[in-house]
Every structure is written in structure tokens, then in C-alpha cells.
N, C-alpha and C positions, 0 to 999 in steps of 0.2 A: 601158745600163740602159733608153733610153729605148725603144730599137728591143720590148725585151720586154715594154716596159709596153704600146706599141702593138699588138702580137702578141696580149695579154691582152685588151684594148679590143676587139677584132677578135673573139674568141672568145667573148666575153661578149656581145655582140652578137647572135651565132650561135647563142651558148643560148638568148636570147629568144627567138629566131626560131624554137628546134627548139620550146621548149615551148607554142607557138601552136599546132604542129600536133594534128591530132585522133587519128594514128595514135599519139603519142607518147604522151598520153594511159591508151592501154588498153594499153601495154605497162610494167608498172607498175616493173619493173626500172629500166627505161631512164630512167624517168620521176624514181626517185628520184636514181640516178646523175646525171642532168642537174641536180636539184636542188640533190645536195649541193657538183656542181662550180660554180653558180652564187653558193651563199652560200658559197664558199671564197673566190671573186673578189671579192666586194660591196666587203668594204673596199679591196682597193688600185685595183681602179677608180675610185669615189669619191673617193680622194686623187689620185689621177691626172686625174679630169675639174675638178676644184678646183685644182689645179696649173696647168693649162691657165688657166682661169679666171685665176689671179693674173698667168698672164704676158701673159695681153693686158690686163690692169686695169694692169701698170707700161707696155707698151707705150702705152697709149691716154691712162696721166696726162704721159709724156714727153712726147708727140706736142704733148697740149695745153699744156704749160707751155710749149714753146718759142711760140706763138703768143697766151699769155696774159698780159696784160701790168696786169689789176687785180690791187693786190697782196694782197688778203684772198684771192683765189681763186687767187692763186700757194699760199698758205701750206694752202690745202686740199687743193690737189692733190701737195705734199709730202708732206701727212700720209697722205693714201690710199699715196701710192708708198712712204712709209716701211714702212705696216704691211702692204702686197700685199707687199715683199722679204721683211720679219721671217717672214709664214705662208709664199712662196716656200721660206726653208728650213728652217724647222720640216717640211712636207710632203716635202721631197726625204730629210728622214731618217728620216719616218715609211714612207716606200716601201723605202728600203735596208733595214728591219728589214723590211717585209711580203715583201719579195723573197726573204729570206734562206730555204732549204730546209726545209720543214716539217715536224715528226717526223711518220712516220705513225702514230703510236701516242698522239697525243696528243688523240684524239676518242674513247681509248678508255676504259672502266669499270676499276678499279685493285683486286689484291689486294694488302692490306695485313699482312704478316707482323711483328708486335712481338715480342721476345726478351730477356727478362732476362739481362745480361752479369754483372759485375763489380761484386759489391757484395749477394753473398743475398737477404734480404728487403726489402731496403733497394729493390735493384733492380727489383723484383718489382712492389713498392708504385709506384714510379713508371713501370712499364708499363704499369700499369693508370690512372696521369695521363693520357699520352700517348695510351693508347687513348680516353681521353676527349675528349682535347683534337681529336683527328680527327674525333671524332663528332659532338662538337658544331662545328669547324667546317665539314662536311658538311651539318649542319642548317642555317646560314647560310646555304649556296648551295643548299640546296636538292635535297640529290642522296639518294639514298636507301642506307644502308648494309643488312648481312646478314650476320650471325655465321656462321663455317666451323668454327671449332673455338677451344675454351678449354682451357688447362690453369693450374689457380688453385692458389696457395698455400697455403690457408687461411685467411690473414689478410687475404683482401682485393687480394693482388696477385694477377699475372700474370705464370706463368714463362713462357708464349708464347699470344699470341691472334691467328690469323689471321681476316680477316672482308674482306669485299667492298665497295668506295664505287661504285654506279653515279649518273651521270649526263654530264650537256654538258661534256667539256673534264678531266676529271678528272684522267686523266693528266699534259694540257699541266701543271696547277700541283701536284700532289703529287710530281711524279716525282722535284723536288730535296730532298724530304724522308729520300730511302734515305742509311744511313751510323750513326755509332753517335752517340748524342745522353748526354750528359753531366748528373750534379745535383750540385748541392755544396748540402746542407745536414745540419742536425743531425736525427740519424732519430730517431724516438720511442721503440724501442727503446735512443735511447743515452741513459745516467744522466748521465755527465763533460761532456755540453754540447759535445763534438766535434763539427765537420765531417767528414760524410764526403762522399766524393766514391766515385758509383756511375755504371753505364754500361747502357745497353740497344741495340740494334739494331735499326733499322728497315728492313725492304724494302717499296718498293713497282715492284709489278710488273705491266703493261698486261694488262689479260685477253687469254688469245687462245682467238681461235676455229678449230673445227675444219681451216678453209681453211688456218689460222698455222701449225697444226702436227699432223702424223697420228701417231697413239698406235695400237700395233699393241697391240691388248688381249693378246695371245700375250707379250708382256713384262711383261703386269702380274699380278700374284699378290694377292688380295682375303683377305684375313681376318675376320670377325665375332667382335664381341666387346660385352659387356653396359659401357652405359655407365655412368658413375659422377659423382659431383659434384650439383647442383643439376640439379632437372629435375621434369617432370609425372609422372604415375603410372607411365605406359609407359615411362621412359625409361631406369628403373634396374632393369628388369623384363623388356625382352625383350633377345637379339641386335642392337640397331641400330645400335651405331658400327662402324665401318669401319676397317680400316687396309691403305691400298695400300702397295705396294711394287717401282716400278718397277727392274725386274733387271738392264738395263744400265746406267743410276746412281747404284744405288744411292737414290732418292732415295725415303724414305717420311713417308707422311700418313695423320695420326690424321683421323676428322672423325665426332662425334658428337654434334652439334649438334639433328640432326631425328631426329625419333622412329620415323622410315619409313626403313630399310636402304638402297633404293631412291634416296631421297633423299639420304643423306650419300654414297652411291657418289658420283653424281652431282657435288658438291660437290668430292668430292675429288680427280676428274677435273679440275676444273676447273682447281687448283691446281696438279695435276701440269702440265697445259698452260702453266701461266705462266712455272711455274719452268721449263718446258725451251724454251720460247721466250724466257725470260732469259736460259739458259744460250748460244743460240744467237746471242743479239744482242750478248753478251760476247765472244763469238770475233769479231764483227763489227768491235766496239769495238776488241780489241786489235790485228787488223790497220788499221785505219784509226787509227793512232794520232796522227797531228796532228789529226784532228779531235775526238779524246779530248781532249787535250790544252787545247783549246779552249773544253772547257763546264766550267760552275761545278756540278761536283759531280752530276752525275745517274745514280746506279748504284753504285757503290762499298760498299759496305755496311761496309767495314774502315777507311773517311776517317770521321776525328773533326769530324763539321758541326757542333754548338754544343753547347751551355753554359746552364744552366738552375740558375744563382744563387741562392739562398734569401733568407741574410741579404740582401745588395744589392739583393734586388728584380729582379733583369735577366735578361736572354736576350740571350745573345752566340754570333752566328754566323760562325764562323771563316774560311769562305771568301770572305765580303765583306768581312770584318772589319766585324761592324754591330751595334751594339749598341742594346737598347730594355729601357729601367728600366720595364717595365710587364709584369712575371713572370703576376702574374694573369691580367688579363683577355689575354696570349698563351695560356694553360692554359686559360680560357674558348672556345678557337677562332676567336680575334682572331688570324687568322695572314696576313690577304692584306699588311702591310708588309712580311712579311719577304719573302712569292713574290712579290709584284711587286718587291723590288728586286734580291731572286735571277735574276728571268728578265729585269731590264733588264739587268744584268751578263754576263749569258750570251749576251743579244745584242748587248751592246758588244763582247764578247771575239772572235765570230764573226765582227762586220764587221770588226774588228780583223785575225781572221786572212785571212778574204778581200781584205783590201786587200794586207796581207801576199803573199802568192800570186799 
């Protein structure tokens, strides 16, 4: 480990070095490239030069205890040596997690596919929670969302709404939200005061860009059609929604979202690109199966991830088995306890299997 943390030191280095020059500068490619490889390193350099730091702070209290012989300044220089060991290995496990292999998907913007399963309107109604609960915790961080396409109930739900989350990191913490997310309460259509228990489906899936994946438009077949639902004047008025239909899988998109034909093509291009770079990263997955095997839940869209209580108040997520009596303000977009304790788990699992191996 240490040899590559050195390697790393070494090359962080070399970035300062290159982005001094003036030629790097006007070549603005290069320029961002160096950039982005520089703030990838910031943190585990920084734990690594602090690391260094503690182990000559215990070298240098040893040195001096053994020649210091006041005992008020013996007891100081145990307590420095005590707490240079304590951050010693707090830092050496803050590196084994920075070490571990980075998704490259995880600095990217995320389509978000919701699906009303098991349970009619019941279902519906609370796909349109869930679409909430993303939104708003998008607005927390700060990321900007964009509707791709709606298909509404009537009453208020959502039999499936796909829409866009861009911003910093999106991917790294939505990506363990894909899988079928579970409600147990009493729906307002019911008289008898029953519990039901309904299901919806969520994908999220990394946007990709043209580089990810090439779409031979010779496969695609485009439809126009007059959209319908809520909308401005133009909307239910001319040709503007769209429906692809990519012919080797099968795989079609409504998206009538903008008023401009042009625009939802566009859109639903985009969509296709995701889904079939999911499609791709899933054959990836299944031959790499121990390191499937590995992570807590990222992909699967048929894994049953949690539980969303009514009467008790709670949200219970079944892969960590973690439960939090605060159903509200989770629905609010209070969701970073559950992704940070999802992705400390996925990286306990990892270094787990890496030691393994």
C-alpha cells in the first residue's frame, strides 16, 4: 500500500509541476484533464502527508521520553504519543477506503426511472412521494433536476416518471437507491382501515455520453404524436411528443415533456443512451461476479431495498438491515443517513473482499 501511496505523492507532484507551465495552460483539454486528476488525489495525499506527519510526531515523543526524566513532561509526551497512534490508525483506514477502485460513473449526472408496481393506485400515489422525496433531496445538495417524461394517474400519482438529477458526485450516492422500495399503510381509498402493502421500482442510471455509447440512428424508428396531460397551450396542440423505438432491444421511450419536437427527440436520446449503457455494465456485472457479490445493492432493480412504514413512523432498509423512526422528514429528502451508511457498508464489504483475495 505504501509503495502506491508514494507513486501517488510522486505524481501529484508532477501535476503541480505540469500545471505551472504556460504551454498547458492554452491547451485547455489538457489543462482540465490535469485538473480533474489533481482534485481526484487532494484527499488521499493529504491523509498520506498527515500520516507521515504522525509517524515522526510518535518517533520524536519516543525519542524524547526515553531522555526525559520531569514527570509532568513525561505525562505530556504520552498523551501526544497516545493520540499521534489513535489518528495513526484512523488515517491508515481512511487510505484503504481512498485506495479502493473508483467507480467511473460516479462523477456522473443520473437518470432517474420511478415505476408504479404492485398495488394500483395505491402504488402510483406513492411514486409520486418518492419522486418528491428525490427532488427535494437534490435541492439539498444542490444539483439541478429536469423532467423527461410523465405518465400520471389522474389522482395525483405516477404510473412512471422519468426526469434527470445533474450535478457534483450524483451518481457516487444515488446509485444504491435502484431496486423495488416497499409502503405499508392504510390508502385513503380504503374504508375497513386496512394495511396495504404496495411496491414501486426505481432505476437509477449514470448518464452517458456519446463517447459511452454510439447509437446508430439506422436502429432507431421516431414516432410523433400530440401530447396529452397538463401542459401550456402548444402542448396539447401540436405533434411534440416523441416515441423512440430502438429495433434491436426492443427498448421504447415516450418523452413529451417540451413543447419543441426537437427537444424531446433529444431527451429521449438520452435515455436510450443510459438504458443501454446499463444494459452494458450489467453483462459487466454478471461476469465479474465476486465483485457483484461484493457491493450493497447498486443495480438490481428486482432486490427488495426498503420499507416505508406508515403507522410506525419508520424506514427500514433491508440490506444493511437499518432502521430510522423518522418516515417524514426521510420523505422530506433527509436521505444522506441512510447513503452514507449504505456506502460505509459497501466499503467495508470491498475491503473485506480485497483482503479476502
Amino acid at each position: 500500500m505504501f509503495d502506491k501511496l508514494e507513486d501517488l505523492l510522486i505524481r501529484f507532484e508532477e501535476i503541480m509541476g505540469e500545471l505551472q507551465e504556460p504551454d498547458v495552460v492554452n491547451d485547455q483539454a489538457r489543462f482540465r484533464s490535469l485538473m480533474k486528476e489533481q482534485n481526484d488525489l487532494v484527499p488521499i495525499v493529504e491523509a498520506y502527508k498527515e500520516y507521515k506527519t504522525c509517524n515522526e510526531t510518535i518517533d520524536d515523543s519516543l525519542s524524547m521520553l526515553e531522555d526525559e526524566s520531569d514527570e509532568e513532561m513525561r505525562e505530556l509526551l504520552k498523551e501526544e504519543l497516545s493520540d499521534a497512534r489513535k489518528r495513526l490508525e484512523e488515517l491508515e483506514h481512511e487510505m484503504k477506503i481512498l485506495l479502493l477502485p473508483k467507480d467511473p460513473n460516479d462523477d456522473k449526472n443520473v437518470i432517474v426511472e420511478i415505476r408504479a408496481g404492485a398495488g394500483g393506485d395505491e402504488a402510483a400515489l406513492f411514486a409520486a412521494e418518492i419522486y418528491r422525496m428525490y427532488i427535494h433531496y437534490a435541492e439539498r445538495r444542490r444539483w439541478k433536476c429536469e423532467m423527461i417524461s410523465l405518465n400520471e394517474n389522474g389522482i395525483g400519482g405516477f404510473k412512471e416518471v422519468v426526469f434527470m438529477i445533474s450535478g457534483q458526485g450524483a451518481y457516487s450516492r444515488l446509485k444504491y437507491e435502484s431496486g423495488v422500495h416497499r409502503v405499508q399503510r392504510v390508502p385513503e381509498t380504503e374504508s375497513g382501515g386496512r394495511i396495504h402493502t404496495s411496491t414501486i421500482t426505481v432505476a437509477i442510471m449514470p448518464e452517458a455520453e456519446e463517447v459511452d455509447v454510439q447509437i446508430d440512428m439506422n436502429d432507431c424508428k421516431f414516432d410523433v404524436f400530440r401530447a396529452s396531460g397538463n401542459g401550456g397551450q402548444c402542448v396539447n396542440t401540436t405533434d411534440s411528443a416523441v416515441r423512440l423505438t430502438h429495433l434491436p432491444t426492443g427498448i421504447v421511450i415516450s418523452c413529451q415533456d417540451e413543447k419543441s419536437q426537437l427537444k424531446n427527440k433529444d431527451k429521449a436520446l438520452k435515455v436510450l443512451r443510459a438504458r443501454l449503457y446499463e444494459l452494458e455494465q450489467e453483462k459487466q456485472h454478471d461476469a465479474e461476479t465476486e465483485a457483484r457479490r461484493s457491493q450493497v445493492g447498486t443495480g438490481d432493480r428486482s432486490e427488495k431495498i426498503r420499507t416505508y412504514n406508515f403507522p410506525q413512523g419508520r424506514v427500514t432498509d433491508h440490506r444493511i438491515k437499518l432502521t430510522l423512526h423518522k418516515l417524514d422528514t426521510i420523505l422530506n429528502g433527509d436521505l444522506d443517513e441512510i447513503i452514507d451508511s449504505l456506502i460505509a457498508a459497501d466499503q467495508a464489504a470491498k475491503l473485506a473482499n480485497m483482503q479476502e483475495n
